[in-house]
C-alpha positions in Angstrom: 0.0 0.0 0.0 1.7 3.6 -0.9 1.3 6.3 1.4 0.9 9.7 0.2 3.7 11.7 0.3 3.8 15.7 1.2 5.9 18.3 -0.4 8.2 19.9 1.6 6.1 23.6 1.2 2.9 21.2 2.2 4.8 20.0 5.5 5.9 23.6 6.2 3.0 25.0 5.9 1.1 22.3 8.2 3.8 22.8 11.0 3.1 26.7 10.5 -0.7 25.8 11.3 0.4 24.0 14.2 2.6 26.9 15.4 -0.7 29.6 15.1 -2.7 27.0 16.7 -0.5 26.6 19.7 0.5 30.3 19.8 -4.0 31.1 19.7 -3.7 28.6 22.9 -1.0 29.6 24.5 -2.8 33.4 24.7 -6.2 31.8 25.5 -5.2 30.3 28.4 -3.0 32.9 29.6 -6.1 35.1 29.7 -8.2 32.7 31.3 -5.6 32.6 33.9 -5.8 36.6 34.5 -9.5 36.6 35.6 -9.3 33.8 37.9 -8.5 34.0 41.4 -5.3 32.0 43.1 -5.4 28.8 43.4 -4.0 25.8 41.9 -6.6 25.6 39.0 -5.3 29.2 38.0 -1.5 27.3 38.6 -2.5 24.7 36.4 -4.3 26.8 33.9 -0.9 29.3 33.9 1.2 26.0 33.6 -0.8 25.0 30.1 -0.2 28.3 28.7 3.8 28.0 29.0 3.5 24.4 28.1 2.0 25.7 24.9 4.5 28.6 24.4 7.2 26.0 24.8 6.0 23.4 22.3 5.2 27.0 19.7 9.2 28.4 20.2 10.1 24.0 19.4 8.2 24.2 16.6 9.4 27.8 15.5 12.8 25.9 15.5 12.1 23.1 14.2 11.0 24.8 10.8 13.9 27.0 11.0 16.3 24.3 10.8 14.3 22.6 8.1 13.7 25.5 6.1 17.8 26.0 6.6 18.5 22.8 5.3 16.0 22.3 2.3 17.9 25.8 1.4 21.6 24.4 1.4 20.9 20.7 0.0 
């Protein structure tokens, strides 16, 4: 059975998405955090936003990298 196979632009562009969708979460979360009053569910709800800031600035590198090496090969 063949798989399909992605372009390069088609991956990049897909990991871009990705990097939106986590940044959009990242925010969201952040500002659910604000209105809520101490405790560990605002903790826990502060926690998910840096989770998702950390995974966006890995992806953000990871495309980086790519893009520099689809450029030099």
């Amino acid at each position: 059975m063949c798989q399909p196979v992605l372009s390069l632009e088609e991956i990049f562009s897909l990991i871009e998405d990705d990097i939106r969708w986590m940044a959009h979460a990242s925010q969201s979360f952040a500002e659910i955090a604000q209105g809520m009053p101490d405790g560990d569910e605002k903790r826990h709800i502060q926690s998910l936003a840096v989770c998702y800031r950390e995974c966006e600035k890995n992806r953000r590198v990871l495309i980086e990298r790519m893009q520099r090496r689809a450029a030099a090969g």
